[in-house]
N, C-alpha and C positions, 0 to 999 in steps of 0.2 A: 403749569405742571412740569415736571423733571419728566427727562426720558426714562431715567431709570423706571416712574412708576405708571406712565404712559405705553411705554410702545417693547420693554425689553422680550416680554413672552405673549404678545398680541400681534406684533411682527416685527421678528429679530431681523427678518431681513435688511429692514428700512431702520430698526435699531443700532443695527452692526454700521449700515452706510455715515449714520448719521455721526457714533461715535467714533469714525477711523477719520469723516472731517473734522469732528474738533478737536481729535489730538494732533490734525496736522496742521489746524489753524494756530491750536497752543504753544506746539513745536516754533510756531513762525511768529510768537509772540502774541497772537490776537487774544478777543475774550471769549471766553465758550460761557457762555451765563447759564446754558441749562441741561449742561453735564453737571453731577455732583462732586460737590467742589470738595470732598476727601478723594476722589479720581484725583481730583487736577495735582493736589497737595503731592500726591502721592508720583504723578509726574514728578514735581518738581523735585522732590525728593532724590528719583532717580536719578536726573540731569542728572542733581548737587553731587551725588555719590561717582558720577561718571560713569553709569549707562549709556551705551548708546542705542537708539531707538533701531538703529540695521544689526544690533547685534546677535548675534546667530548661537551663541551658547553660554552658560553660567559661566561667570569668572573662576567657577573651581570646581570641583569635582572629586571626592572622597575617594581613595586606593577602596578593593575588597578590605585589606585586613581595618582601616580606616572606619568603612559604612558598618562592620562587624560591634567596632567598638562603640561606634554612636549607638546601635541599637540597642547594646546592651547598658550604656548612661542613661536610659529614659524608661518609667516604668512601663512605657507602652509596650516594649517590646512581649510583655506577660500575656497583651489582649489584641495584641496586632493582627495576628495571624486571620483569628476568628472573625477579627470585626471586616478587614480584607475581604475574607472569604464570604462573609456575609451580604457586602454591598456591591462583591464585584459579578459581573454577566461575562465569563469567560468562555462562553458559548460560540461557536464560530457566527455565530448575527451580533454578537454583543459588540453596544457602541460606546458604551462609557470606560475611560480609566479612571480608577480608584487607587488615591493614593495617600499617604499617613505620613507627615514631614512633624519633625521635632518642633522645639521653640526658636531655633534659628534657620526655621526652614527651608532643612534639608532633606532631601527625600528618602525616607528609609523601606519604605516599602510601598511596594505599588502592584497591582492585576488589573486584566482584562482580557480580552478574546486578542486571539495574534492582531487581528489590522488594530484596534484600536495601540496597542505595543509599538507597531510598528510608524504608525503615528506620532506618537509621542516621542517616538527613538529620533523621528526627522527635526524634531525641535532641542533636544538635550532634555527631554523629562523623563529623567530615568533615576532611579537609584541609587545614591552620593549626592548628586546633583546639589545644586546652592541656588534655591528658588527662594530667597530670601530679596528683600527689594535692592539690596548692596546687590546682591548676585546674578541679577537677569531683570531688574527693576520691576515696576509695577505688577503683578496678577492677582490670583486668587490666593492662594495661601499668602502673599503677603497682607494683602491689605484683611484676608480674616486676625491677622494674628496683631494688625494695626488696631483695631474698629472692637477685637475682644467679642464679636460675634459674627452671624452667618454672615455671606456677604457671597455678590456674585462679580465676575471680572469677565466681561461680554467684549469679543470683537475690539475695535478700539480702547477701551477701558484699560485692555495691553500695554506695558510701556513702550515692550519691543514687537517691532513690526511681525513680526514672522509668528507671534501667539496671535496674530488678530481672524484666524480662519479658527478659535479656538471659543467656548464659553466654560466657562468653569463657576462651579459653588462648591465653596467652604465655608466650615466653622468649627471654631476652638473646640479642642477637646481640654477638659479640666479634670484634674483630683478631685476626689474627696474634698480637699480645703480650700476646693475652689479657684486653685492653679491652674494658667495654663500650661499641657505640658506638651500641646503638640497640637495639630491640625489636619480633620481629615475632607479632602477636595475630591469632587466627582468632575473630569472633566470629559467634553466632546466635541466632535465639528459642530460647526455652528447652526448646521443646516437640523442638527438634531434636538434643539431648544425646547425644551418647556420645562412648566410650571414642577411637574413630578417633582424634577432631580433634588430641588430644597425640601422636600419632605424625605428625601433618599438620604440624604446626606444630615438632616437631623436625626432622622433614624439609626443611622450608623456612629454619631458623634453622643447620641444617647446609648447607646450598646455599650458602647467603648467606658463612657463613666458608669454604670452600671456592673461592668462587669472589672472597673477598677474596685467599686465600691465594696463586689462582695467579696475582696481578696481579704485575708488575714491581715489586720494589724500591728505594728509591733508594740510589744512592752509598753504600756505607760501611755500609749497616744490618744490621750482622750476625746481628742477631734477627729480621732483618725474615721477607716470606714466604718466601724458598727459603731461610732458616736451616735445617737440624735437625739439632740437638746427639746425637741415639741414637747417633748413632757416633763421637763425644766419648770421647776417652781416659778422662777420670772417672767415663762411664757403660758403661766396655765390661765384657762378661762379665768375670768374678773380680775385677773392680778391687776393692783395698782399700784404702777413704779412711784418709786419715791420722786421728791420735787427733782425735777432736772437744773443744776443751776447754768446752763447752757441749752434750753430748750430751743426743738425744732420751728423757725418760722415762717419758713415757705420752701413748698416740695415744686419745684419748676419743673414742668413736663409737655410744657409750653415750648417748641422750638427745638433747637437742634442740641442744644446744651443739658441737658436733665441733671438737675443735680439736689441734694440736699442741703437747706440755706439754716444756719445755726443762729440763736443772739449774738453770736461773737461776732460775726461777719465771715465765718469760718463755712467752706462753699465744699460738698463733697460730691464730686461728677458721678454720675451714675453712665454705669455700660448699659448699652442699649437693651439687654435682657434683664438688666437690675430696673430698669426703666421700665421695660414697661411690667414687668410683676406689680411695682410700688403702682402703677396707673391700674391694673386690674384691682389689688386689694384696695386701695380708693375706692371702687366706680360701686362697690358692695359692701354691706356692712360686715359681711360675714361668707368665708367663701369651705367647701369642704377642700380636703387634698386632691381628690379626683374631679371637683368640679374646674379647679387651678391648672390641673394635667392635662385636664383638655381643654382651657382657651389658651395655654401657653403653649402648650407643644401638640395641640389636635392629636392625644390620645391620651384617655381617662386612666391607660396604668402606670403612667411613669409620675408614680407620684413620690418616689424617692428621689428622683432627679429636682421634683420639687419641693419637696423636704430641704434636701443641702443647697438649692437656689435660696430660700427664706433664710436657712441659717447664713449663706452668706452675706447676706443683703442687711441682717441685723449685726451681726460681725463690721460689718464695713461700716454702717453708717449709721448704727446706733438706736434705728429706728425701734416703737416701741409694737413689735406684732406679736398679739396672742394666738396661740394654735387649739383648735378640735372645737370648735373651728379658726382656721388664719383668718385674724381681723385684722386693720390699723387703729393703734388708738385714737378713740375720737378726737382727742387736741389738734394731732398731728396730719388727721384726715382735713382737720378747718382749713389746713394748712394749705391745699391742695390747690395746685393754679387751674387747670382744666375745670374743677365743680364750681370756680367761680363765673366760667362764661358761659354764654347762651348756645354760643356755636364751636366747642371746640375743635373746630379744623386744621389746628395746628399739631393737634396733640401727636408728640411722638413720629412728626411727618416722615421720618425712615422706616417706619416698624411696617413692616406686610403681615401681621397674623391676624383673622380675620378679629378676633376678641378686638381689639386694637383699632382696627379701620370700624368697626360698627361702631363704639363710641368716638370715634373723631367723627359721624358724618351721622350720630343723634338717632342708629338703626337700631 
């Protein structure tokens, strides 16, 4: 078993020890086998860019008028404030910074109680800042914005020494069509670990597309936010699509790769949360919106965020799912690697949501 899903919020202490030895065994060439090897990549990464592991602040740092103008290049800046002010504890006990970086991220806005500020002010995590992997190498907003989902960056998992007294969770924030168009991180000392802050921080990355979702569209955007195709003749109850002359021949969810596999030979990767959706609408013949809301995101009302998840997942990859209720079609369920084995314990080995671990362990 990986640290990551052994020891990171059971004890971060021996966590943190454990991952500051294998990035300095990495550092000195050796093999670390059971740190997660998009950690290590993600090292490597930084070496290649010329990070250094002693280095003490981002390679750049945005002027005012600068940080002014990024804000206003991203639509986040419409729902920033609110989603901020909603996830941050500026409280004078408040331990967590909460912060909203673009798709090159960069920090554009960030709160919390002054020591946690004053914290982060001792590392360069501030506002401009270039918390991109080119720009202070490995952490949290980068590798969420690598991975396209949540992700946590604990102690060692740091490229740079000076985050490693640091734990952080992020994940992508997306449009309506399903862009990424920014990333929002809850970070703290290390000593304040648990399980909460990834339920903090989807909560807040679900506000943020909720509250893009119910802005006005413009003119003509049929995808835009008040699109939803569920009740699209192609996805209504019994519809049957026409022959596919490229049908789907195996849905791999087996492993670390998840992807959908065509007759042509043609392979379309799936992101970890287009993952495990296709493993849930599998695992039932038939699922409501709200019964979907709550094994994906453990709560039964975001079932718009799972609306635009379906639609993107059939946009992407063509697959054939009917809505009211979301099924898969039967062909493409045969398809399914996990319902052919007895024990899938593979299934999805990254995903921690519990829908997810009950069927890899047959609960």
């Amino acid at each position: 078993m990986s640290l990551h899903s052994t020891l990171r919020f059971s004890d971060p202490g021996a966590f943190a020890a454990r991952t500051i030895e294998a990035h300095e065994i990495a550092l000195a060439g050796g093999q670390t086998p059971d740190l997660d090897s998009r950690v290590l990549r993600a090292w490597q990464r930084s070496g290649d860019a010329g990070i250094s592991p002693d280095q003490q602040a981002p390679c750049s740092v945005l002027s005012r008028e600068e940080l002014a103008t990024a804000r206003e290049m991203t639509p986040l800046h419409r729902v920033a404030a609110e989603v901020v002010a909603s996830v941050a504890d500026t409280s004078a006990a408040g331990r967590h910074l909460v912060v909203v970086s673009d798709t090159r991220g960069r920090v554009l806005w960030r709160a919390g109680s002054a020591q946690a500020l004053r914290r982060a002010d001792s590392i360069a995590f501030a506002e401009g800042a270039d918390w991109s992997e080119k720009g202070i190498g490995a952490n949290g907003i980068s590798l969420a914005l690598e991975a396209g989902a949540l992700t946590h960056a604990t102690a060692g998992e740091h490229f740079v020494r000076a985050h490693h007294g640091w734990t952080c969770t992020a994940s992508p924030i997306r449009d309506p069509r399903g862009r990424v168009i920014g990333v929002l991180d809850v970070s703290h000392p290390l000593r304040f670990s648990s399980v909460e802050t990834a339920a903090l921080v989807r909560c807040g990355a679900r506000l943020a597309e909720s509250l893009l979702a119910a802005l006005p569209s413009p003119p003509g955007a049929a995808d835009g936010p008040g699109y939803d195709d569920d009740n699209a003749a192609a996805h209504a109850p019994g519809h049957v699509p026409a022959a596919d002359p490229n049908p789907v021949t195996s849905i791999r969810l087996l492993g670390w790769k998840p992807a959908v596999i065509r007759a042509d030979g043609t392979s379309i990767p799936l992101t970890p949360r287009r993952a495990e959706l296709v493993a849930l609408l599998a695992s039932r013949e038939a699922w409501s919106a709200r019964a979907l809301s709550e094994a994906l995101y453990e709560d039964p009302s975001a079932t718009t965020t799972v609306r635009g998840e379906v639609r993107r997942l059939r946009r992407v990859t063509g697959l054939s799912i009917e809505s009211q209720p979301y099924s898969l079609c039967p062909l493409e369920r045969e398809c399914v690697d996990f319902l052919r084995v007895e024990h899938p314990d593979e299934l999805l080995p990254d995903s921690e949501i519990p829908a997810i671990v009950d069927l890899r362990y047959g609960i």
